[in-house]
C-alpha positions as CSV (number, residue, x, y, z in Angstrom):
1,X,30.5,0.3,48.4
2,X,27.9,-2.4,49.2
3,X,24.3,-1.5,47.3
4,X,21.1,-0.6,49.0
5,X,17.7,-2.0,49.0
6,X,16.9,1.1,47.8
7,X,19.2,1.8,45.0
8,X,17.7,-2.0,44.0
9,X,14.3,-1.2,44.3
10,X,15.0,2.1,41.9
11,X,16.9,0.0,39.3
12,X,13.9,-3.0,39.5
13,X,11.5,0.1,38.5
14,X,12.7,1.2,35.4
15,X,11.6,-2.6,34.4
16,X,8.2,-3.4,33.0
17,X,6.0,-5.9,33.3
18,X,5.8,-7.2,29.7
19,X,2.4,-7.9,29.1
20,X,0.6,-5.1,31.7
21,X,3.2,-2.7,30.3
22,X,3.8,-1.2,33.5
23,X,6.6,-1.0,36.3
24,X,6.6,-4.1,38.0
25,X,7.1,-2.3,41.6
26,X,4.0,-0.8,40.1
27,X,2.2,-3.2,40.4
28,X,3.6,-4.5,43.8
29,X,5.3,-7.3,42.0
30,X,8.7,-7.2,44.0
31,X,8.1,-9.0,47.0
32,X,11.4,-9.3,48.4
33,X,15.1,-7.7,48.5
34,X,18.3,-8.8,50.3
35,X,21.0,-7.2,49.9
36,X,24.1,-9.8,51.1
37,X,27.0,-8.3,53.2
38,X,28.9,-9.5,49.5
39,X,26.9,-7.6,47.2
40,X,25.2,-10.4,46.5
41,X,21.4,-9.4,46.3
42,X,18.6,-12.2,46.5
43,X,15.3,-11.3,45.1
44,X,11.9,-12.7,45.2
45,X,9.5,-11.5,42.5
46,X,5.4,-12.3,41.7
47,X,4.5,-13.5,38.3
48,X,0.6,-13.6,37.8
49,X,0.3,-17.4,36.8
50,X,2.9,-20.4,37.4
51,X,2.9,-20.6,33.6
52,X,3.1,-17.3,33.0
53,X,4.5,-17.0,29.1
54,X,6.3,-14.3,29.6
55,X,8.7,-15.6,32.6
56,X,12.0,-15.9,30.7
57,X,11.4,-12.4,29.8
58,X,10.8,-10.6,33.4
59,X,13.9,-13.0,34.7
60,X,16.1,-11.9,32.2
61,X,15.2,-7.8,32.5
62,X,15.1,-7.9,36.4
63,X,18.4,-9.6,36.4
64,X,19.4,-7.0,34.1
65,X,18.6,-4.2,35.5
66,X,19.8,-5.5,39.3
67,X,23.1,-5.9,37.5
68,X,23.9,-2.6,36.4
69,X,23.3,-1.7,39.9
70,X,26.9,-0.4,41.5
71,X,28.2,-2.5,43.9
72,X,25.9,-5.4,42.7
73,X,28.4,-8.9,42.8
74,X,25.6,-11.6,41.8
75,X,21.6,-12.1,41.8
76,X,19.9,-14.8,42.8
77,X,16.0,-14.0,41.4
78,X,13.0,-16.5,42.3
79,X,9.6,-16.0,40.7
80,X,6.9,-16.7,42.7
81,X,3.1,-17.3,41.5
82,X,0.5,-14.8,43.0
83,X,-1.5,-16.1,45.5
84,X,-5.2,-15.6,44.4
85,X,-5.6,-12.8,47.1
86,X,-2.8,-11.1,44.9
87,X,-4.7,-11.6,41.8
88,X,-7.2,-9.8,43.1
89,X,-6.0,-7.0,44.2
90,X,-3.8,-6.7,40.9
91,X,-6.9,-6.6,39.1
92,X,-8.8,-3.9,41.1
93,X,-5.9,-2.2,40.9
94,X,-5.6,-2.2,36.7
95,X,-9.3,-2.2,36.8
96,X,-9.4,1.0,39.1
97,X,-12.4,-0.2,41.5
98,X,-14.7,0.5,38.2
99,X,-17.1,-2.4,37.4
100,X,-16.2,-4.3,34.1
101,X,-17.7,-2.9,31.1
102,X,-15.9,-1.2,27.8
103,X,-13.2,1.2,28.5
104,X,-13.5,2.4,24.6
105,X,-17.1,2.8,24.6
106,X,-16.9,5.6,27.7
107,X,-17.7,9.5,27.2
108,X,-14.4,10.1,28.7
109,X,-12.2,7.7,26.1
110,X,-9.3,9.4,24.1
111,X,-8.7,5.9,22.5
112,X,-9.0,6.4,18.7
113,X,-11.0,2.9,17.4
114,X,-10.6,2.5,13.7
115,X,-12.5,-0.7,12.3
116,X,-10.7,-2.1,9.1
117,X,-13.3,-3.0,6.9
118,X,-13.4,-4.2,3.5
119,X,-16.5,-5.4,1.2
120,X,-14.8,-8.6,0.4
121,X,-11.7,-11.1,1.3
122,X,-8.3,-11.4,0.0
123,X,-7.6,-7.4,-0.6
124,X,-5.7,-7.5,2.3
125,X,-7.2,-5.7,5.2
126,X,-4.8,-7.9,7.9
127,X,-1.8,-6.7,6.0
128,X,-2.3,-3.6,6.2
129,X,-4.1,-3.6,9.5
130,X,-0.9,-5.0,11.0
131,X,1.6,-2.6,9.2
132,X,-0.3,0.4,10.5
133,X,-0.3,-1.3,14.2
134,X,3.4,-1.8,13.8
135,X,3.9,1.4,12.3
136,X,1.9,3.2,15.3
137,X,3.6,1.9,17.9
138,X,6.9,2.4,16.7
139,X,6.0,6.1,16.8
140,X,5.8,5.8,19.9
141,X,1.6,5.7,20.4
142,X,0.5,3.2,22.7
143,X,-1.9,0.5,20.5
144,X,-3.8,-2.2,20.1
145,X,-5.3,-4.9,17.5
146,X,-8.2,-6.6,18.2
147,X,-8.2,-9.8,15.7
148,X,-12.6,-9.7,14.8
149,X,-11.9,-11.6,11.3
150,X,-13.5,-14.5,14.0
151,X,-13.6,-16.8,10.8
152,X,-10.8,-16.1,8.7
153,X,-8.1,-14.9,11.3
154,X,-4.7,-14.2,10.7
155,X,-3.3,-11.3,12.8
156,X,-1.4,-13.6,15.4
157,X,0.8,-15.3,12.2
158,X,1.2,-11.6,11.1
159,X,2.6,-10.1,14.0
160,X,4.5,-12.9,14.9
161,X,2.7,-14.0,17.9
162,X,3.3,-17.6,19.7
163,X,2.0,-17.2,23.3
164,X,-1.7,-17.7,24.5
165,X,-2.9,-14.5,26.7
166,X,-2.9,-14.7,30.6
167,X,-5.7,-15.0,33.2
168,X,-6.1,-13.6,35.8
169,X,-9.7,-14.4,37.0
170,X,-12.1,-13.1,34.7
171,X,-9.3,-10.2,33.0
172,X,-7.5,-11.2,30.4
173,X,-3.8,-9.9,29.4
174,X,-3.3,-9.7,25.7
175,X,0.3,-10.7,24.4
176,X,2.7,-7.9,22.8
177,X,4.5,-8.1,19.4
178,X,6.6,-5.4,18.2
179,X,5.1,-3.1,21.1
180,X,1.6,-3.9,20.3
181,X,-1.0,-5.7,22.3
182,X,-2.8,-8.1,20.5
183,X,-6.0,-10.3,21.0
184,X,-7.4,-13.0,18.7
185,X,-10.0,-16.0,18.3
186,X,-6.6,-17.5,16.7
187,X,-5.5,-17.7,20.4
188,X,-7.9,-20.0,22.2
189,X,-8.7,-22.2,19.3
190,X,-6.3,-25.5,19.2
191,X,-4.3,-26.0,16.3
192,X,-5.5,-24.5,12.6
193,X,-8.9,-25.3,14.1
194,X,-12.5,-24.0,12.7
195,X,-14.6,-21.3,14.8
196,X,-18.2,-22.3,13.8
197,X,-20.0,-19.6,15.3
198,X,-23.6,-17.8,14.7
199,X,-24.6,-14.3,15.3
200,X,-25.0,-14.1,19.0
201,X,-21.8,-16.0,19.5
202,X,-19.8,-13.6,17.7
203,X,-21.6,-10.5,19.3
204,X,-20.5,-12.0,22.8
205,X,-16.7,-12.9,21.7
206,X,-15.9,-9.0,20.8
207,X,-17.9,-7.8,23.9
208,X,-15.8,-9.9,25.6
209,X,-12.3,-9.4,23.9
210,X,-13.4,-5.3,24.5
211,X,-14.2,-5.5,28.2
212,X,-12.5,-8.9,29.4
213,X,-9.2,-7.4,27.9
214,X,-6.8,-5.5,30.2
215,X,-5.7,-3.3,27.1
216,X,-4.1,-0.3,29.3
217,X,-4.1,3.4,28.0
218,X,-4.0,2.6,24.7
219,X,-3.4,5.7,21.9
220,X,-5.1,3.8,19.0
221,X,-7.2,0.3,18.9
222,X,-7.4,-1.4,15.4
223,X,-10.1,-3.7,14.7
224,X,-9.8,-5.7,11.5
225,X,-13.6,-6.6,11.0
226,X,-14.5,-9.8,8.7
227,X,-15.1,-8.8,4.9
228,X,-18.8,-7.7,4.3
229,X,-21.6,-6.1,6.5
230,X,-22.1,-8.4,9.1
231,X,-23.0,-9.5,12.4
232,X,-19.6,-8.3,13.7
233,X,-19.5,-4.7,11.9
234,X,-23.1,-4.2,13.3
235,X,-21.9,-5.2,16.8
236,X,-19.1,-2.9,16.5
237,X,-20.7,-0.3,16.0
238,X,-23.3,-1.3,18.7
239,X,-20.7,-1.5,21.4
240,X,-18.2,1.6,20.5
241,X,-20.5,4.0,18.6
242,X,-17.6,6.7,18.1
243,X,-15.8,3.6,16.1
244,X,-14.4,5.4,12.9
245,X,-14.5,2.9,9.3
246,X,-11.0,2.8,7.3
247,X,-12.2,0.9,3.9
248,X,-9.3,-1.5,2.1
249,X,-10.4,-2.3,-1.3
250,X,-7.8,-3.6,-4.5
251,X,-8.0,-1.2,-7.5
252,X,-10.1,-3.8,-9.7
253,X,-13.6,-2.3,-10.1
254,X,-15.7,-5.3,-9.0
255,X,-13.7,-5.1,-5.5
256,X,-14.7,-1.6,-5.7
257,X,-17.7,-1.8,-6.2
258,X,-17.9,-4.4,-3.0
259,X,-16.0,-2.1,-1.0
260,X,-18.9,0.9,-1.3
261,X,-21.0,-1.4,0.8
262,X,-18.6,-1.8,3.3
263,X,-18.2,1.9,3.9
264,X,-21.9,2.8,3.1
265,X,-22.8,1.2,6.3
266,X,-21.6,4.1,8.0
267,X,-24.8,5.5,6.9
268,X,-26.9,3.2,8.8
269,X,-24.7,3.0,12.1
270,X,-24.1,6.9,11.7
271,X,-20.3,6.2,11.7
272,X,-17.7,8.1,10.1
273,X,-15.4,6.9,7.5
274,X,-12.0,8.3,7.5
275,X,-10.3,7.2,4.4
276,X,-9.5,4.5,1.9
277,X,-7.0,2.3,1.7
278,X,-6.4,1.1,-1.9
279,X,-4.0,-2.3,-1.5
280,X,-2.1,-4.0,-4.3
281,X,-2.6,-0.8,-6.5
282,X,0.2,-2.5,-9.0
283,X,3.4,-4.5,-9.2
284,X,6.6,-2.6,-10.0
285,X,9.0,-5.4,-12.1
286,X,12.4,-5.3,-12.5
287,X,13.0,-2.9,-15.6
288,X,10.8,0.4,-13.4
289,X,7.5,0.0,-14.9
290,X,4.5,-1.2,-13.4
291,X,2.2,-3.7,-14.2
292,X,-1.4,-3.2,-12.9
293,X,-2.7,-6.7,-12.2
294,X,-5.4,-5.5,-10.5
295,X,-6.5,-2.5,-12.6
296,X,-6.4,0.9,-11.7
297,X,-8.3,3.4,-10.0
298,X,-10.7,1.4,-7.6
299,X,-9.6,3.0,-4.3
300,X,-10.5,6.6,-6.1
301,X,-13.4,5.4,-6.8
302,X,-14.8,3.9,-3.5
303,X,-13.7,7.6,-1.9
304,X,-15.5,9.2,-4.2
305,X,-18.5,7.4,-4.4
306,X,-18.4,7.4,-0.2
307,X,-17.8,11.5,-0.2
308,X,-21.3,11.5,-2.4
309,X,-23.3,9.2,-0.4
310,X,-22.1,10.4,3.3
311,X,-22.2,13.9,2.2
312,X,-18.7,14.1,4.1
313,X,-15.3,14.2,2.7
314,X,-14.1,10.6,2.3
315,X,-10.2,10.8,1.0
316,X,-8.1,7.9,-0.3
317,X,-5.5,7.6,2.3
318,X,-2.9,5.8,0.4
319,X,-1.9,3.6,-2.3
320,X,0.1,0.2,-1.2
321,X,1.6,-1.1,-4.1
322,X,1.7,-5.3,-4.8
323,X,5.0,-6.6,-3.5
324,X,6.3,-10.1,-2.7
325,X,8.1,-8.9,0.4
326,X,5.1,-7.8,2.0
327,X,4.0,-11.5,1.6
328,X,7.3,-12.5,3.1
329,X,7.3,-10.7,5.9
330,X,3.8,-11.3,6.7
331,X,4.6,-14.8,6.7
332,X,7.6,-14.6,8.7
333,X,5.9,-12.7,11.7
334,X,7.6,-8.9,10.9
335,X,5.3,-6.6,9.5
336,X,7.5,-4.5,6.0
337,X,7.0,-1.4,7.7
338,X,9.7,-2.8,10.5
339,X,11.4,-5.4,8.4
340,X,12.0,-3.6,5.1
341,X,11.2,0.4,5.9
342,X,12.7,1.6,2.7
343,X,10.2,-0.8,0.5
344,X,7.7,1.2,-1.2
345,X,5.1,-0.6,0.0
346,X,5.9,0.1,3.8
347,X,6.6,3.7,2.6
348,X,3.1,3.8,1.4
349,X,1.9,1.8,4.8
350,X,3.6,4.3,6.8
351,X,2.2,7.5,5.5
352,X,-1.1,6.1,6.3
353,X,0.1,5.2,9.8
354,X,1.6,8.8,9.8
355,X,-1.7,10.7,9.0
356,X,-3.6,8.7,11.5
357,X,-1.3,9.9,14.2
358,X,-1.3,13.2,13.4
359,X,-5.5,12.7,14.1
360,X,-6.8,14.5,16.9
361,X,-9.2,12.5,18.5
362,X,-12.7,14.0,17.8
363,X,-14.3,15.5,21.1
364,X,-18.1,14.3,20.3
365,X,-19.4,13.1,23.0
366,X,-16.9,13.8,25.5
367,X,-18.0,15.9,29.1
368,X,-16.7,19.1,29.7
369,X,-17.0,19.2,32.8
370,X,-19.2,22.5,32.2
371,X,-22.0,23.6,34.8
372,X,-24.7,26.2,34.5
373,X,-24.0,28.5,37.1
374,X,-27.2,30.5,38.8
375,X,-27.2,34.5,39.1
């Protein structure tokens, strides 16, 4: 029995466009099926950009799914460019006719923004910022990582990220890694090159990255902020107010005591801090015991000193202990909480990740659609 156009069409929509996350009949990207008197179907399918990075990857899932079609003897796929008149209208479409501005920073957002802060660098906020994306996601929540360490970035090596995003006019599509989109200064700069930046500058490059960026429905954004109080932590909190402040400090006391700035800014941009994160809280060597390189007892006492001082309850979320395959896996692209679940560092990660989803989005500021009725 010879296949249908049809029964194509149906198999071509279980596939997704891998960057817009969507199916790609969709987003009218199937432009053509013939189905041969042989089986033989012939396919012509739109790609946003000639060098669009992810091209090897919609060939090989369309030609996949066309396949297992029954009846189905051979494919012959072409990918086509857009025209700019199709770029357009793909982008009004994703964009829903609304005029560019910040989805996250609308009444109507059930996006949960948590900005990974820390008082100072090297306590690694990116580590754990990209475990608890990866961890996230692979719970199934749909999430994002903006990369706002403009200086010091690192989140591309992290997740394992190779490809630049894609334009399409003035909307830009963020790459995915382990089922998380991702957008970083790390991606428009050549090489290991410098961002020398001032204030306004860096204000304009996160308003950007939050309303240039086509970051879909997304469950959770994570932004992991440059150490300290800041031009970008201010700005953050001056373009998505309802932004809630995880704080990563190391148990040694002088981090500590770094780290209470970080979260006591909260105070002054009438934030809310949702926990602590205390990282490298010791090393466990080979005989069961652990060695506390660090010191003990600094991520207590950041949530304790930020309970007194925001008068709310500030509770240490987790403690990640110091392990060399956290390191590794940073290094190598594969966050531990995919590479090495059972480690108890990514045990540690993952609890964290697990008590964020379990969050219900606070309603402040939201419409209820409410009226006052007359009598």
């Amino acid at each position: 029995m010879l296949p249908t156009a049809d029964a194509v069409r149906a198999a071509l929509a279980t596939v997704k466009d891998p960057e817009i996350r969507r199916p790609i009949t969709d987003l009218n990207m199937v432009d053509r099926v013939d189905v041969r008197s042989d089986g033989h179907v012939d396919l012509v399918v739109l790609i946003t950009i000639a060098g669009c990075p992810m091209k090897d990857t919609i060939e090989r899932d369309v030609t996949a799914a066309v396949r297992s079609v029954p009846g189905v003897t051979g494919v012959s796929l072409s990918l086509v460019p857009m025209t700019d008149a199709q770029r357009d209208e793909l982008r009004v479409q994703l964009r829903g006719g609304a005029t560019k501005d910040i989805p996250f920073a609308r009444p109507e957002s059930r996006t949960s923004v948590y900005a990974i802060a820390s008082g100072k660098g090297g306590v690694g906020k990116s580590t754990v910022t990209v475990n608890l994306a990866a961890s996230l996601a692979a719970r199934g929540l749909s999430v994002g990582v903006l990369d706002a360490d403009v200086y010091g970035f690192s989140v591309p090596r992290m997740l394992g990220v190779t490809t630049r995003p894609t334009r399409i006019g003035d909307m830009i599509l963020p790459p995915v890694a382990h089922g998380v989109r991702v957008i970083s200064v790390g991606m428009f700069v050549e090489g290991n090159a410098a961002v020398v930046w001032r204030g306004p500058m860096l204000h304009r490059a996160l308003q950007q990255f939050l309303a240039d960026v086509f970051w879909g429905d997304l469950d959770v954004l994570l932004m992991d902020l440059p150490p300290g109080t800041g031009d970008v932590a201010i700005s953050t909190a001056q373009l998505i107010p309802a932004t809630e402040i995880i704080v990563v400090t190391t148990p040694q006391t002088a981090a500590a005591e770094v780290a209470e700035r970080a979260g006591a800014i909260a105070l002054q941009t009438r934030q809310k801090v949702v926990g602590v994160i205390e990282n490298m809280s010791g090393l466990v060597l080979p005989d069961g015991s652990t060695l506390d390189v660090f010191g003990s007892g600094g991520g207590r006492q950041v949530a304790e000193s930020l309970t007194r001082s925001t008068g709310t309850n500030v509770p240490l979320l987790g403690q990640v202990p110091l392990a060399v395959p956290v390191r590794e896996a940073g290094d190598a692209g594969t966050p531990i909480v995919l590479s090495s679940p059972q480690d108890p560092s990514a045990v540690a990660l993952a609890s964290v990740a697990a008590t964020l989803a379990n969050r219900a989005k606070p309603l402040t500021r939201v419409p209820l659609g409410l009226s006052v009725a007359g009598r």
